[in-house]
C-alpha positions as CSV (number, residue, x, y, z in Angstrom):
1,X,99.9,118.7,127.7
2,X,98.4,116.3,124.6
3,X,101.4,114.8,123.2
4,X,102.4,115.1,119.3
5,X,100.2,112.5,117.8
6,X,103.5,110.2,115.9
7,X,102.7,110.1,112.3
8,X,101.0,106.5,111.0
9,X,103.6,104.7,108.9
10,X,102.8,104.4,105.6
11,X,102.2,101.6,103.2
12,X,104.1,101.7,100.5
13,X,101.9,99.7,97.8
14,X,99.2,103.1,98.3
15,X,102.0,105.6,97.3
16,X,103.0,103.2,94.5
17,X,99.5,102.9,93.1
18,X,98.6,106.5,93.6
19,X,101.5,107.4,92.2
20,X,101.2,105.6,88.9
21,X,97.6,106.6,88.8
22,X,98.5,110.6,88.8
23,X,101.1,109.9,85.9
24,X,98.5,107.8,84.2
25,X,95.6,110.5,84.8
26,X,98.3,112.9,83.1
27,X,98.1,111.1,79.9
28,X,94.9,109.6,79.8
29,X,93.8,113.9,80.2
30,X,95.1,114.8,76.8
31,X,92.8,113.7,74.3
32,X,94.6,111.9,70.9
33,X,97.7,111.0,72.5
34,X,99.3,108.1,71.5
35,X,100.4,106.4,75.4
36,X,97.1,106.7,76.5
37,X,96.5,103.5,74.3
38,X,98.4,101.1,77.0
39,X,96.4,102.9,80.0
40,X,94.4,100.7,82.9
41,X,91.3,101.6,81.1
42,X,92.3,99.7,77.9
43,X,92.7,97.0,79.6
44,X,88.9,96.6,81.5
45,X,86.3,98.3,82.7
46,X,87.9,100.1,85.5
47,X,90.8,103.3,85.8
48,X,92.8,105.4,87.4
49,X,90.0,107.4,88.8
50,X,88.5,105.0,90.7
51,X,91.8,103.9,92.1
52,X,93.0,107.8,92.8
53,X,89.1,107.3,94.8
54,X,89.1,104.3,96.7
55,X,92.6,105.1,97.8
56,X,91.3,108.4,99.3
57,X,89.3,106.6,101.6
58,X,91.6,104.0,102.3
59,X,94.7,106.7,103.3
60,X,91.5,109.1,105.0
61,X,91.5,105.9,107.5
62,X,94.8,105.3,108.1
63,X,95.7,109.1,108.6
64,X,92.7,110.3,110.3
65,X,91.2,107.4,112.1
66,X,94.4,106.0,113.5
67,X,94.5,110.4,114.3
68,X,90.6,110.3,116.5
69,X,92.1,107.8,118.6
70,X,95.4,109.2,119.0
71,X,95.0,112.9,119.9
72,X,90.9,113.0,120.1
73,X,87.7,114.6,117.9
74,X,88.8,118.5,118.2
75,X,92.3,118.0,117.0
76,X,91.2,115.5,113.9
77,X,88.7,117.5,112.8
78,X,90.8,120.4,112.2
79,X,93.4,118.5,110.4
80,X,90.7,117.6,108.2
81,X,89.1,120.6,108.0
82,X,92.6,122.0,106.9
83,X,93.5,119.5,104.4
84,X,90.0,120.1,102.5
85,X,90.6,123.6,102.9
86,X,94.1,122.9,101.4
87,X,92.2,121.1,98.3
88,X,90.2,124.3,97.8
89,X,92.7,126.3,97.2
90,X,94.4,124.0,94.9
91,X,91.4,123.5,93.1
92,X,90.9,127.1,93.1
93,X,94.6,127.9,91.8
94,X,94.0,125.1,88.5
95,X,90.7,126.7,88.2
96,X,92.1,129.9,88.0
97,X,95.2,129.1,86.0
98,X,93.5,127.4,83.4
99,X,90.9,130.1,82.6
100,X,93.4,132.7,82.1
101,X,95.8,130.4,80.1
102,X,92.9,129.3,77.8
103,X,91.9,132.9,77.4
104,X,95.4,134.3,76.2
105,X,95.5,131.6,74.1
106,X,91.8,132.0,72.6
107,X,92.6,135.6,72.0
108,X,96.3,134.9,70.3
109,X,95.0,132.4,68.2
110,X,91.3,132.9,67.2
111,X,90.6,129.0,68.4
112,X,87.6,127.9,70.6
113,X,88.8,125.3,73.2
114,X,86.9,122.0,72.6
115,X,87.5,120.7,76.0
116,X,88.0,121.4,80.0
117,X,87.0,125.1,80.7
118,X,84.9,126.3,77.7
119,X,81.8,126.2,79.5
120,X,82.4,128.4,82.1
121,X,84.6,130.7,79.2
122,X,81.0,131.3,77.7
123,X,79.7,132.6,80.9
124,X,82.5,135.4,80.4
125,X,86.1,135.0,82.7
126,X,84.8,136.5,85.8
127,X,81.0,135.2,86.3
128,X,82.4,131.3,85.1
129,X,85.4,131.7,87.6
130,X,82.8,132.3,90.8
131,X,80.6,129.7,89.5
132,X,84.0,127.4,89.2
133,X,85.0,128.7,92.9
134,X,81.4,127.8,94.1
135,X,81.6,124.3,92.5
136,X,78.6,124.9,90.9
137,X,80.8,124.9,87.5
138,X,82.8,122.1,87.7
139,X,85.0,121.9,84.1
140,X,86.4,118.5,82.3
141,X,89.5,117.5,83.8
142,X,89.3,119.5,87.2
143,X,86.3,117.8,88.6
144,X,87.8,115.0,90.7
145,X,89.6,117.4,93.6
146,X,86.0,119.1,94.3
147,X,84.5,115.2,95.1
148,X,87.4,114.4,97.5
149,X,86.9,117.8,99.3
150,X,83.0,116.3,99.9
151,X,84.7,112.8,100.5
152,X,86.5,113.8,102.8
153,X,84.2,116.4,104.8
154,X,82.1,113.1,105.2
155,X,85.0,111.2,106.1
156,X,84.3,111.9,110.5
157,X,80.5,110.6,109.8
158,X,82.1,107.6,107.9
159,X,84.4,106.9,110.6
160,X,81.9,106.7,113.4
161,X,79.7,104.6,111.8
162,X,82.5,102.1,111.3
163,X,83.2,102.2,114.8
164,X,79.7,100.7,115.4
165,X,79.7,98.4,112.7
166,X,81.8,99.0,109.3
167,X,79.7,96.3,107.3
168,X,76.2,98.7,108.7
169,X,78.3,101.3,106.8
170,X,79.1,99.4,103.4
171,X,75.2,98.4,103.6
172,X,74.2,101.8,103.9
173,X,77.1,103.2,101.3
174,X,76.0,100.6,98.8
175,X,72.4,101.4,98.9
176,X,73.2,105.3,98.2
177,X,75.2,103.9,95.1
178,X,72.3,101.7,93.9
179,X,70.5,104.5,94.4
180,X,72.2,106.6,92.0
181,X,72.9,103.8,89.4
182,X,68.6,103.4,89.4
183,X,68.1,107.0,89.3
184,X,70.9,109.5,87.8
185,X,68.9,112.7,88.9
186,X,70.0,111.9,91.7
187,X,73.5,114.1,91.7
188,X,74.7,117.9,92.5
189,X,74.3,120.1,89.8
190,X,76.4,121.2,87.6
191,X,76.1,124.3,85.1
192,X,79.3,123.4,83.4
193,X,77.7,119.8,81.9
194,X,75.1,119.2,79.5
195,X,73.2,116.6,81.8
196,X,73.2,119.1,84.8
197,X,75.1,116.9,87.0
198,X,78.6,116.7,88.5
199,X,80.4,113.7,85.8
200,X,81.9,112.2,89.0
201,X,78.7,111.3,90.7
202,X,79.2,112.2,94.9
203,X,76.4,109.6,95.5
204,X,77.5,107.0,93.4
205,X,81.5,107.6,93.7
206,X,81.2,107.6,97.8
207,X,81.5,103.9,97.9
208,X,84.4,103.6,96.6
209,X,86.0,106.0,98.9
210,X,83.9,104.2,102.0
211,X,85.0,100.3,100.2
212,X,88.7,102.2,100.6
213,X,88.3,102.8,104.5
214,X,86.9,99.4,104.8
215,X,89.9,98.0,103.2
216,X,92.1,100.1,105.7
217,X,90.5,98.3,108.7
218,X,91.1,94.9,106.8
219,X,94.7,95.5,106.5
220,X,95.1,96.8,109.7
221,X,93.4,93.6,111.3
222,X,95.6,91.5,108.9
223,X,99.2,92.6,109.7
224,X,99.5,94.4,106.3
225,X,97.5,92.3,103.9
226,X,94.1,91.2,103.2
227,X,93.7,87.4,103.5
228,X,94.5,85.5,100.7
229,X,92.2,83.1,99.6
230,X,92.5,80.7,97.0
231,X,89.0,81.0,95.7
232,X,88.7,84.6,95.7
233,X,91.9,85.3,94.3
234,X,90.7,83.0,91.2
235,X,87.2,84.5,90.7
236,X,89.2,88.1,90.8
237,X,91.9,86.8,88.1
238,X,88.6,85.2,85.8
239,X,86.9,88.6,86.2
240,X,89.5,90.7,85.3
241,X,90.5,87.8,81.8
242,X,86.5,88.7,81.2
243,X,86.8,92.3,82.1
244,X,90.0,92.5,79.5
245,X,88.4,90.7,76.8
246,X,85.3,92.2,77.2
247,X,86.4,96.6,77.6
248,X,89.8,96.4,75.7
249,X,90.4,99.0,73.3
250,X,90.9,95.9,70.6
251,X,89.0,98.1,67.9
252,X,92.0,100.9,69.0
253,X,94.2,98.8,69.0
254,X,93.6,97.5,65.9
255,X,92.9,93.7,66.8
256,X,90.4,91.6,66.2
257,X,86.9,92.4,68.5
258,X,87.5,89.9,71.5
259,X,84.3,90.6,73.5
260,X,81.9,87.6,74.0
261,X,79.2,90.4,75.1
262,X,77.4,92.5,73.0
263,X,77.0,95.2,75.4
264,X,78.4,98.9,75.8
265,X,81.1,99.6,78.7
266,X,79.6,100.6,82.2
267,X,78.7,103.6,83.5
268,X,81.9,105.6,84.7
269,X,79.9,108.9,85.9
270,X,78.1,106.6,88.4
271,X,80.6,103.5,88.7
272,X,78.5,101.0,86.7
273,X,78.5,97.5,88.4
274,X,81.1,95.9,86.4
275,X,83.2,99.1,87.0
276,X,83.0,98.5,90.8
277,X,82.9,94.9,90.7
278,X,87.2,95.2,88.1
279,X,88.5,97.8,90.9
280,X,87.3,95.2,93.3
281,X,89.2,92.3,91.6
282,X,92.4,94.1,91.4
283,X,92.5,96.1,94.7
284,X,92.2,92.2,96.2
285,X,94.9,91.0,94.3
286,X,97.1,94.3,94.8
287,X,96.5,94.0,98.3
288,X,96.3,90.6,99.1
289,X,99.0,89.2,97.6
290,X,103.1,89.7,99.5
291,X,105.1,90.1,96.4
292,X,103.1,93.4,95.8
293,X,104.4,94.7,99.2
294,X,107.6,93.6,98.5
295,X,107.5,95.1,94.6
296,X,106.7,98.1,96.1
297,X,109.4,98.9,98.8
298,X,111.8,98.5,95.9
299,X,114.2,101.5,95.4
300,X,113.9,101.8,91.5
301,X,110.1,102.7,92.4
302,X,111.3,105.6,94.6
303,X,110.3,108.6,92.4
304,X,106.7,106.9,91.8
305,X,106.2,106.1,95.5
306,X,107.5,110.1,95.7
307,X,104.8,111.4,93.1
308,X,102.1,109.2,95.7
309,X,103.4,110.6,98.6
310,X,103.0,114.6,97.7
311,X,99.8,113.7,95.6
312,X,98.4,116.7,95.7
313,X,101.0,118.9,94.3
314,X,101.7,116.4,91.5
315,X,98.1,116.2,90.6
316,X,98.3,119.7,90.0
317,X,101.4,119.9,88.1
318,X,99.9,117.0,86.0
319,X,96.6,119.0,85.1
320,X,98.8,122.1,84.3
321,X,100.8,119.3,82.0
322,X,98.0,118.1,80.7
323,X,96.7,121.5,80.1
324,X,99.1,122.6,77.9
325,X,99.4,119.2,76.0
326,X,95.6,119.8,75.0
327,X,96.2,123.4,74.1
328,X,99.6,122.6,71.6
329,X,97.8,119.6,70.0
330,X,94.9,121.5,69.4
331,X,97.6,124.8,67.9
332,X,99.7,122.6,66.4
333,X,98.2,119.4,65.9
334,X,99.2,115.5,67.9
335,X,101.8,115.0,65.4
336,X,104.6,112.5,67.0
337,X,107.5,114.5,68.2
338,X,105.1,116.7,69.5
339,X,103.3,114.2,71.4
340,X,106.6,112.9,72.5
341,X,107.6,116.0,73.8
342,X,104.4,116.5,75.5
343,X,104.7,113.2,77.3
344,X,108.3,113.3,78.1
345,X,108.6,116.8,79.4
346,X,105.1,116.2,81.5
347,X,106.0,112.9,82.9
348,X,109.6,114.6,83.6
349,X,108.0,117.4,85.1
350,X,106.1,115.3,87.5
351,X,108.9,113.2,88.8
352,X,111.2,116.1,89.6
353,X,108.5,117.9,91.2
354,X,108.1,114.8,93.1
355,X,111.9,114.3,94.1
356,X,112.1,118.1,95.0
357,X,109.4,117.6,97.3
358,X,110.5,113.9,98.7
359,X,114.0,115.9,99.4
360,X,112.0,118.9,100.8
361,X,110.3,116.4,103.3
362,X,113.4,114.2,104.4
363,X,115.6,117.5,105.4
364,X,112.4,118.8,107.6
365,X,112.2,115.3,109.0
366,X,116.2,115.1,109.4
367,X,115.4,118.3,111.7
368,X,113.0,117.3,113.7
């Protein structure tokens, strides 16, 4: 008989990080509203997508590699062919959700949406939901879970290769995103965008999610944290002073222009060098450094470490948030107590789904 494969122990800086990158995702997804000012991408080049990424490949390799070895090739691959299944038909449920709220609220209030679904609205309900369901239509603001779905399909052909050689990998991973920065035809298609293309490039975005399983082996080698060095951990602190002065919102803000360059913030559809090179910087600092670790196992981060944990049904109660945020600003208008209420209520939403779930888990566990 194959024994239960014992579950990996988790590291509590990812569900931190992930965690605060689904609340931030939540309010960086409602266009005018006020918090998103004080976001991670205010403050560089780099944000919570491309950590929500990288950390994808990073937990793919401690749950599924640590899984090959454990209880063998058959067993992992349909726990991973389960979990993307899983994705589908969350991506599936916002997909249709969002359609059929948009279209009661188009047809109560005579308003065109100027955001997320209205593409595949002008195909007409049905033919835009079977594009959406195809991912041939992929929407604003439900267009991340259908590249971690291909992500993670890849993930077994990602994990082989890093048994041979993981820096063979990141030459060959790199290459594909060079690729893609040289040439931006090359991406899926998308009927949903004006340029054709899926916004979060699979060709270009795969390296962060390969950089993330790299890092996972790092860790792993280095009893929890990446080495710290003295040099590196000063070129990452310069780079992310330059990447602050250089992409903060100071115009937003209302400050004084800051930037010593006169040129126009990377590429986020295909992760622009000096958007790879700031998610670099701080995931070696985050992960490098003790104090993070400790930070993170602190109790008054529970609920956050919770929302990391289940991320997949707080991602979705984020986008339906979010959803409905862009739907009563665009009724009503951002005023303040509205965005107020929008914020609080979504943030508050989140978190309670998250300790609902965190409870859920521990009583299953408790039975076990």
């Amino acid at each position: 008989m194959t024994p239960h494969p014992a579950k990996p122990v988790r590291d509590a800086r990812v569900d931190v990080l992930r965690g605060l990158a689904l609340l931030t995702i939540f309010v960086d997804h409602i266009p005018r509203n006020a918090p998103a000012l004080v976001t991670l991408h205010n403050f560089g080049f780099s944000d919570a997508a491309e950590i929500f990424v990288l950390l994808a490949g990073y937990s793919s390799m401690i749950a599924y590699g640590g899984l090959f070895r454990r209880a063998g090739v058959r067993t992992t691959l349909v726990r991973i062919a389960r979990r993307c299944l899983r994705i589908y038909l969350f991506q599936a449920g916002l997909l249709f959700a969002t359609l059929i709220i948009v279209r009661i609220w188009m047809d109560l209030t005579g308003l065109v949406p100027r955001f997320g679904v209205a593409p595949l609205l002008q195909m007409g309900l049905v033919p835009g939901l079977l594009r959406g369901l195809a991912l041939n239509a992929l929407p604003n603001y439900l267009d991340i879970l259908p590249l971690y779905i291909l992500l993670l399909a890849l993930f077994p052909l990602v994990y082989v290769g890093m048994r041979r050689g993981v820096w063979g990998v990141l030459a060959l991973s790199g290459t594909v995103w060079l690729a893609a920065n040289v040439d931006h035809q090359l991406n899926l298609p998308n009927a949903a965008a004006v340029d054709d293309g899926w916004y979060f490039n699979p060709f270009a975005w795969q390296f962060l999610f390969v950089i993330g399983a790299a890092l996972a082996l790092a860790v792993r080698a280095g009893d929890g944290l990446l080495p710290w060095r003295n040099g590196a951990a000063a070129a990452a602190g310069l780079y992310l002073g330059f990447a602050l002065l250089q992409g903060g919102s100071w115009d937003t803000w209302g400050l004084p222009d800051l930037r010593p360059l006169a040129i126009e913030m990377p590429d986020k559809s295909h992760v622009g060098p000096l958007r790879l090179l700031d998610i670099l910087a701080l995931m070696y600092l985050f992960l490098s450094a003790p104090a993070v670790a400790r930070l993170c196992r602190w109790r008054r981060l529970r609920l956050i470490d919770a929302c990391g944990r289940h991320s997949l049904e707080i991602f979705a109660a984020g986008c339906m948030a979010a959803l409905i945020g862009r739907i009563l600003y665009r009724t009503f208008d951002a005023t303040w107590p509205l965005q107020a209420a929008v914020n609080i209520g979504g943030l508050a939403a989140m978190l309670g789904l998250a300790h609902i779930l965190d409870a859920r888990a521990r009583r299953q566990d408790a039975r076990r």
